[in-house]
C-alpha positions in Angstrom: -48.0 -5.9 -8.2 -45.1 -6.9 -6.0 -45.8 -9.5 -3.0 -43.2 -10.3 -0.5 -42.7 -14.1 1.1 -40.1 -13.5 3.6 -39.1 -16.8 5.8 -35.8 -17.6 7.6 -34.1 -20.4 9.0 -34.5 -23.0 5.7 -37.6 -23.2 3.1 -39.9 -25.8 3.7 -39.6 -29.0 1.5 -43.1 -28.2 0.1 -41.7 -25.2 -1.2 -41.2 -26.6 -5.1 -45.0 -27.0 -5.0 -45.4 -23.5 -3.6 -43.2 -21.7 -6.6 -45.3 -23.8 -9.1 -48.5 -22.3 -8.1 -46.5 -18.6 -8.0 -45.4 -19.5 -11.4 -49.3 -19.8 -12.6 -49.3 -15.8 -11.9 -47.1 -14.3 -14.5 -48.3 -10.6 -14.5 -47.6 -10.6 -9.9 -43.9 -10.5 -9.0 -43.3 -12.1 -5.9 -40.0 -11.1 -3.7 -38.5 -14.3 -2.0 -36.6 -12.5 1.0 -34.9 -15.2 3.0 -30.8 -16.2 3.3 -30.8 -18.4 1.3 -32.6 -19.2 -2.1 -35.5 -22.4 -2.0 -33.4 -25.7 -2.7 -33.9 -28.5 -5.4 -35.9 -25.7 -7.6 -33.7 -25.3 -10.2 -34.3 -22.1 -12.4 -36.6 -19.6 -10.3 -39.7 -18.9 -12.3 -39.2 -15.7 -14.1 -42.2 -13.9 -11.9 -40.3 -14.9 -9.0 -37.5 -13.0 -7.7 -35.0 -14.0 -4.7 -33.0 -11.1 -2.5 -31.0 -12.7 0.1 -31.2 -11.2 3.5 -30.1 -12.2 6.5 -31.9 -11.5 9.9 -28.9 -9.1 10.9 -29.5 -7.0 7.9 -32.9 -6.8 8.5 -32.8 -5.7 11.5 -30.4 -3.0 10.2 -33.3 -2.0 7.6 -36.5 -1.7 10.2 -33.7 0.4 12.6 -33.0 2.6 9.6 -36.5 3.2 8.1 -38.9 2.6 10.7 -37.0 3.1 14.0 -37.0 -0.7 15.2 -35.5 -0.4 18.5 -33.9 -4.0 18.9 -30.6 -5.7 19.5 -32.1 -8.5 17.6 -35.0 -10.2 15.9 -36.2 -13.5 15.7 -37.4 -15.7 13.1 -38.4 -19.0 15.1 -41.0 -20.6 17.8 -44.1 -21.2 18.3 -47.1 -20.0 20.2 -49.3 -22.1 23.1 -52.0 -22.3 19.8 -49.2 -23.6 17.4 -49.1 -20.2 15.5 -45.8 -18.9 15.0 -44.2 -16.5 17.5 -41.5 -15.0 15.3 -41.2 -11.2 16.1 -40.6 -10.6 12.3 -44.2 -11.0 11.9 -44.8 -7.7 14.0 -43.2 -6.0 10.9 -44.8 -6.9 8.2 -47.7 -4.0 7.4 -44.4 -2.1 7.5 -42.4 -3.7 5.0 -43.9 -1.3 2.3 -42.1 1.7 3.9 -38.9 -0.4 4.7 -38.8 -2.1 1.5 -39.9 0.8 -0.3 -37.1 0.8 -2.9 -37.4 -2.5 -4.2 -41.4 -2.0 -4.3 -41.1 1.6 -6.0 -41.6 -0.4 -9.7 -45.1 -1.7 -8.5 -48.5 0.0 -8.2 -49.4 -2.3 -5.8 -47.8 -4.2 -3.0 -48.1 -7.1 -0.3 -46.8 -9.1 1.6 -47.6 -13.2 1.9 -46.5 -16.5 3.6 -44.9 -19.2 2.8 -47.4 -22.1 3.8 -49.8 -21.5 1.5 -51.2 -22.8 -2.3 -51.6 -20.4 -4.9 -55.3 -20.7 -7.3 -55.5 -17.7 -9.7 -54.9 -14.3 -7.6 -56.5 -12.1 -11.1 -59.9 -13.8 -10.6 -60.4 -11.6 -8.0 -58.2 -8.8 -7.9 -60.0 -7.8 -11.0 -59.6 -4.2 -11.9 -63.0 -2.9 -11.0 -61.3 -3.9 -7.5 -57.6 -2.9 -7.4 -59.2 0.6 -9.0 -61.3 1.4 -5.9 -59.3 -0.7 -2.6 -56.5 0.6 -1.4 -56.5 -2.0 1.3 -57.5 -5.7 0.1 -58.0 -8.5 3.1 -59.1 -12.2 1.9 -60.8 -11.7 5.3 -64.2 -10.6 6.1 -64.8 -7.5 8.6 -64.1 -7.0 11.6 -60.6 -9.5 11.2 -59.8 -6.7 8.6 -55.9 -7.6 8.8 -54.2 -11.5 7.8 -50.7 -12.7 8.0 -51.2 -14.8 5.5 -52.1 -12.5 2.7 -52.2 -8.6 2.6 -52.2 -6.3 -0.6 -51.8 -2.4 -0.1 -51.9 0.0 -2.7 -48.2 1.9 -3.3 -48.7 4.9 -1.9 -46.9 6.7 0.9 -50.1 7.4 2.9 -51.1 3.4 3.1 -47.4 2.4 3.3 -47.2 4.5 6.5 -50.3 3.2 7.9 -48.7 1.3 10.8 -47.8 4.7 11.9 -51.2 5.3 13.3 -51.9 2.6 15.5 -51.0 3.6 19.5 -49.9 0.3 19.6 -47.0 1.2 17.4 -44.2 2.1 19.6 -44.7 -0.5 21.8 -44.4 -3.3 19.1 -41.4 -1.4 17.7 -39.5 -1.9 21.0 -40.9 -5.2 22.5 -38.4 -8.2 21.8 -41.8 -10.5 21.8 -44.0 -11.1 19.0 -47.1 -8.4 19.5 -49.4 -10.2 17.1 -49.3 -6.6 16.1 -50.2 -7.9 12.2 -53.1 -10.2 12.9 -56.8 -10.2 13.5 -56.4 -12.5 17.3 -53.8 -11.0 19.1 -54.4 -9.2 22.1 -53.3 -5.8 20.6 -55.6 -3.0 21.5 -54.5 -0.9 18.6 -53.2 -3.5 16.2 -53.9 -3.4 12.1 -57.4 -4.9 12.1 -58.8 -1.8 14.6 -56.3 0.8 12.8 -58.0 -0.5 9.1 -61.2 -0.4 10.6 -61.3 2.7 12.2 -60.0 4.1 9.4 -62.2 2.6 6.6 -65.1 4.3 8.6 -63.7 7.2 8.9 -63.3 7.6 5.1 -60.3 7.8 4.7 -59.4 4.4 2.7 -61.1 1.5 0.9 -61.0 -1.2 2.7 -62.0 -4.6 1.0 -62.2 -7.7 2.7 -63.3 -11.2 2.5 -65.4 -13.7 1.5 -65.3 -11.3 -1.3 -66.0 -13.2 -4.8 -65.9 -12.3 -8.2 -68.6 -14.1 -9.7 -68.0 -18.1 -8.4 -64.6 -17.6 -6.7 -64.1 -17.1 -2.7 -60.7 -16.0 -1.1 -59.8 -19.1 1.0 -60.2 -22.8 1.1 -60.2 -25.0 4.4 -57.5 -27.0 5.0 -59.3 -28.4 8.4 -61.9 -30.3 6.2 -61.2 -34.0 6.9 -62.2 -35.6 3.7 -59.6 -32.3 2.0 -59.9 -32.7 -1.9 -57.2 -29.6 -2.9 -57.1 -30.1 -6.8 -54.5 -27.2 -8.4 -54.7 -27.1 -12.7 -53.5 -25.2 -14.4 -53.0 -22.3 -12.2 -56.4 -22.9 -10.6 -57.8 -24.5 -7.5 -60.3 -25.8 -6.4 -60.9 -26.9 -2.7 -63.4 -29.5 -2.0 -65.3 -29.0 -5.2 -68.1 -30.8 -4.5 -69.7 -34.0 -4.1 -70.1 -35.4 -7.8 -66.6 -34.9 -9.6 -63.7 -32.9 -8.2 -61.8 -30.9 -11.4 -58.7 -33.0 -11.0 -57.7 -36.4 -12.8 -60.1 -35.9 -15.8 -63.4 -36.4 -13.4 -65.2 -33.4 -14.4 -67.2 -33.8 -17.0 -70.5 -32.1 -17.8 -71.8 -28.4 -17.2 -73.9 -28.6 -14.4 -71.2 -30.4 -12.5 -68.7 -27.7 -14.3 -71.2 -24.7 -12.8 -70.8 -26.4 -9.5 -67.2 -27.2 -9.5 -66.4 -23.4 -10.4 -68.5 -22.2 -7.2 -65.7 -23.8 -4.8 -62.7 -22.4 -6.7 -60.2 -20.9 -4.3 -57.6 -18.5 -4.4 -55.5 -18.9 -1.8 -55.3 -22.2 0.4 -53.3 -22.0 3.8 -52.0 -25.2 4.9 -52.5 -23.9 8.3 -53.2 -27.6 9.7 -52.0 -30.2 7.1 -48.2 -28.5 8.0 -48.6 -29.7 11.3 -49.1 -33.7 10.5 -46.9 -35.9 9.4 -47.8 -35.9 5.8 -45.8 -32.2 5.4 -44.3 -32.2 9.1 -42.1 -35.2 8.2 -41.7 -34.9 4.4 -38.3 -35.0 3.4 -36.5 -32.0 0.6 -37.6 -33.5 -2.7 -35.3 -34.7 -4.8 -34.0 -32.9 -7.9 -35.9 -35.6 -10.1 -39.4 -34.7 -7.9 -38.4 -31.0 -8.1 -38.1 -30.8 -11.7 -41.2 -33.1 -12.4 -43.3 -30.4 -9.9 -41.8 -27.8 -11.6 -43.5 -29.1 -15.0 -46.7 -30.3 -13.8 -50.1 -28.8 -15.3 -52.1 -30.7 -12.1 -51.5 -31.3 -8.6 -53.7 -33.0 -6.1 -53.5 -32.5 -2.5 -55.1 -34.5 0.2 -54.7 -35.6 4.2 -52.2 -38.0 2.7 -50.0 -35.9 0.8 -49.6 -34.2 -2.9 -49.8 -36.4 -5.4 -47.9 -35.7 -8.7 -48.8 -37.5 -11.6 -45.9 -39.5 -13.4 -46.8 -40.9 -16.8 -45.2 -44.5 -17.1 -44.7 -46.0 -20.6 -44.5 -49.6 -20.4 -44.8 -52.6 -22.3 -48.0 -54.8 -23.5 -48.8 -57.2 -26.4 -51.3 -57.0 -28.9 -53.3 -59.6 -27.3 -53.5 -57.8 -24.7 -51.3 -60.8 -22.5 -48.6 -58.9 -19.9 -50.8 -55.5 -20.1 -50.0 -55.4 -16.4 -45.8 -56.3 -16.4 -43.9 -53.5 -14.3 -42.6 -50.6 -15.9 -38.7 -51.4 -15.2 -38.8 -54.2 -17.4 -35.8 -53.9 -20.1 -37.0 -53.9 -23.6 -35.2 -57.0 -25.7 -32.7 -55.8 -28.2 -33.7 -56.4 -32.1 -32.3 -59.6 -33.1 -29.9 -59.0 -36.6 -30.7 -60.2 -39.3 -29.1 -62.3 -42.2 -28.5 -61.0 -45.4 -30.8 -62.7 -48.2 -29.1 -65.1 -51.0 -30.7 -66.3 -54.1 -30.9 -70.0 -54.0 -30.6 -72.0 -57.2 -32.8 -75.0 -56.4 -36.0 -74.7 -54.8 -36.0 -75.8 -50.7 -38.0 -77.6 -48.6 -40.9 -76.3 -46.7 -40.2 -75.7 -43.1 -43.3 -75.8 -40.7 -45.4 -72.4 -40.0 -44.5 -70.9 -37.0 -47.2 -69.6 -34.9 -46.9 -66.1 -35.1 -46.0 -64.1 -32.0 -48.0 -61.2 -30.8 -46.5 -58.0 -31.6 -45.7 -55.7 -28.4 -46.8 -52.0 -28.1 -46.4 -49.8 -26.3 -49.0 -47.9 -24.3 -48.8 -44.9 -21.2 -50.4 -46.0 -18.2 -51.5 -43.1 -16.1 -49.9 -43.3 -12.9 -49.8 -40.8 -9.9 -46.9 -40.5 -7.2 -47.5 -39.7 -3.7 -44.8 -36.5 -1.8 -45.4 -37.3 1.8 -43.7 -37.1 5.1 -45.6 -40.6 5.9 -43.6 -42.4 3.4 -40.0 -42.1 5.1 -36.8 -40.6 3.4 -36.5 -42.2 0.0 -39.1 -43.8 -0.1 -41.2 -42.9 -4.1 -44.3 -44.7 -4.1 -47.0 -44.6 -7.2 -50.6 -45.7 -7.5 -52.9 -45.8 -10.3 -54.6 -42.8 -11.6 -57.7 -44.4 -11.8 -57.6 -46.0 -8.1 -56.6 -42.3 -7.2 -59.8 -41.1 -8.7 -62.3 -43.7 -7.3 -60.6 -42.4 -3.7 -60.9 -38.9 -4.7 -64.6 -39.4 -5.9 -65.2 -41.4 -2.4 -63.6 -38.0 -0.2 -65.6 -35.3 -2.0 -69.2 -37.7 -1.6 -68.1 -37.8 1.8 -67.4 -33.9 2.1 -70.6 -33.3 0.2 -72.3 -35.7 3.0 -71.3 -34.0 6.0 -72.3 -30.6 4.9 -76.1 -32.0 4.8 -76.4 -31.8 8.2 -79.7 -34.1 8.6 -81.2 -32.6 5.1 -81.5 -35.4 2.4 -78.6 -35.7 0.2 -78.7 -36.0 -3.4 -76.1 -38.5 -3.3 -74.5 -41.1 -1.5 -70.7 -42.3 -1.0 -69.7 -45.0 -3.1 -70.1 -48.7 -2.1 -66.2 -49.2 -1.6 -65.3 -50.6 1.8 -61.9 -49.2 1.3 -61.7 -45.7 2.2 -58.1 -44.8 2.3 -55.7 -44.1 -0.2 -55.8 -46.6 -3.1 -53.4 -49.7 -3.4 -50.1 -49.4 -4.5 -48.4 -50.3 -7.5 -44.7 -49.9 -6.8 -42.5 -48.7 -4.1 -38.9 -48.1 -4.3 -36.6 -47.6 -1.3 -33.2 -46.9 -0.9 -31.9 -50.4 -0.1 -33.8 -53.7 -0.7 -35.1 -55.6 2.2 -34.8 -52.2 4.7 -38.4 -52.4 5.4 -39.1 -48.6 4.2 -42.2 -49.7 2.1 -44.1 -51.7 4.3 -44.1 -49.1 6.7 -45.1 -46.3 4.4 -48.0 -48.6 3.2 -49.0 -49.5 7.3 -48.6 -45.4 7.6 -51.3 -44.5 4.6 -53.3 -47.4 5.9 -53.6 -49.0 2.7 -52.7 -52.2 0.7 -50.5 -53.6 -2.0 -52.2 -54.0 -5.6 -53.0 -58.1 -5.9 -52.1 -57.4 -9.6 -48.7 -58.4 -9.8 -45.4 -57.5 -8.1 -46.3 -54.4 -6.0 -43.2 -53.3 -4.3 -40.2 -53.4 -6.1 -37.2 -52.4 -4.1 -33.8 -50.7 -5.5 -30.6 -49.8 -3.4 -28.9 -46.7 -4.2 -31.4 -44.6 -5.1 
């Protein structure tokens, strides 16, 4: 199965995030068609391909294979609704056909954005399904047709489907975007009436959302305002419920476990969240973020933000004194010691010495926080813990508003507090520019009273 991501102009700087979940797929391919590879990824994931095209030689493709008849083609603004008006999104149920050499390797093939996070795509497309679909839609019927994710089966009758739809020479000539691939456009003849008509008239499969394969639906809703997105290892689960989101070691138990696995996801759009601050404003991550997203095994996404955790080793005594000292303390060099001489008369006692504790050293688990609301430079970290009491607190709340004046089996937690938790340390680009404080005003949180809770470095 091959599943193109096309997207122009400049990746987002979520992107590293996005590629991780890919990367959780092994047996997909997915085609990266843009001009430039994503930045600050380092090595691609091996399931993940780039092909570097430029607008101008697609356009030359679609005039070649499908009879685009433009001067040019856009890539860029934005609809009244805040949807994207990019006319390359007319062309995408007929990327099969124009693409159809780089697809001929694959059995199956699709097409998907960029916006999104990945859970496992096999939990579904199970092959009970891919052997009787030719058409799969993570919609239900009568939307039928999704931008965001579409998978065809590689044959020359459903690659050439667009060519059915009386809408078709109209979108092929119109420099506008048609909303010829989407369920809401205003398209008389677009792909969600062609699939239709044609699923009832026999002559394909269409399958389309909330379809589930056992516990696990297509989408998860990035509109909830208490979101609890929790992606491990190449799962995810949206909102999982009220007891114990999967994330941060919280789960615990089967019931909760049977519960948990009845809200795993597939496919989450961030159809909203991209449009606040918290993605809107975040800056490209930096190599050291990249590479420490590129190895996670857990990410956590809420209103606020991804949080990535960071395992800090730091330093504490055996008696348990300084437990709490910051993690960029220096460690004191060994003091030398003097060789040993026999002694030929016996010496004095000296006083005992009372004995100093010994140090250790123990991992405190630690979580950092990738957000546009922190400012450019700005890498702040909380504690784990803290981050799962707030997490606890969003999904009770979730699990609250779906009663909807029923009794509910449980209530939020008595915590007065209910936005992010309190910070441990924040480091800005130069000391005393004010970055942290207003990245703690923005999340509408605290510092930690333990200790010193913003340490500030220049020349990060």
């Amino acid at each position: 199965m091959g599943i193109l991501v096309g997207r122009w102009g400049g990746w987002p700087p979520w992107t590293p995030l996005m590629l991780r979940t890919l990367a959780a797929n092994p047996t997909i391919t997915f085609l990266l068609l843009s001009e430039e590879p994503p930045a600050n990824v380092g090595a691609m994931p091996p399931n993940v391909e780039h092909h570097a095209w430029t607008l101008e030689a697609l356009l030359r493709r679609l005039q070649r294979t499908v009879g685009v008849r433009l001067r040019s083609l856009g890539a860029s603004g934005v609809l009244a609704n805040g949807v994207s008006a990019a006319k390359v999104n007319d062309f995408k149920p007929m990327w099969g056909e124009a693409f159809e050499s780089e697809l001929r390797r694959f059995e199956w093939w699709g097409y998907m954005q960029e916006d999104v996070v990945l859970g496992d795509l096999r939990s579904l497309l199970t092959p009970s399904l891919l052997g009787r679909a030719d058409v799969i839609c993570p919609f239900d019927a009568p939307l039928n047709s999704s931008g965001i994710l579409m998978l065809m089966r590689n044959v020359a009758p459903i690659r050439q489907l667009w060519r059915l739809s009386a809408d078709a020479a109209r979108v092929l000539a119109a420099p506008s975007y048609q909303v010829f691939d989407e369920w809401w456009g205003a398209a008389r003849d677009g792909m969600p009436a062609l699939l239709g008509r044609e699923a009832a008239a026999g002559r394909l499969q269409l399958s389309t959302g909330p379809a589930r394969s056992g516990t696990v639906r297509w989408l998860g809703d990035d509109q909830n305002a208490h979101l609890v997105a929790c992606w491990r290892r190449g799962k995810l689960y949206v909102n999982a419920g009220a007891e114990e989101p999967p994330c941060l070691g919280l789960r615990n138990g089967s019931a909760a476990g049977a519960r948990q696995e009845a809200r795993q996801a597939v496919l989450l759009h961030l159809l909203t969240l991209k449009r606040t601050g918290a993605l809107r404003e975040l800056s490209p991550l930096s190599p050291r973020a990249a590479a420490a997203v590129g190895r996670a095994t857990e990410l956590v996404l809420t209103r606020a933000g991804f949080w990535l955790p960071v395992p800090v080793t730091v330093g504490a005594r055996a008696d348990g004194a300084g437990a709490r000292r910051q993690q960029h303390e220096p460690p004191q060099p060994p003091q030398p010691q003097r060789p040993h001489k026999l002694q030929h008369r016996a010496q004095p006692q000296q006083p005992q010495q009372p004995q100093q504790p010994q140090r250790t050293q123990r991992t405190q688990r630690q979580h950092e926080l990738l957000s546009g609301l922190l400012g450019a430079g700005v890498e702040l970290r909380v504690s784990s813990d803290d981050l799962a009491r707030h997490l606890l607190q969003l999904s009770r709340q979730d699990g609250a508003s779906r009663c909807r004046g029923r009794a509910c089996p449980l209530k939020p937690l008595a915590d007065k507090v209910l936005g992010p938790p309190c910070v441990l340390s924040c480091v800005s680009r130069q000391a005393g520019d004010g970055e942290c404080e207003r990245a703690v005003r923005r999340l509408r949180t605290r510092m930690c009273a333990r200790g010193p809770a913003v340490h500030l470095a220049a020349g990060l």
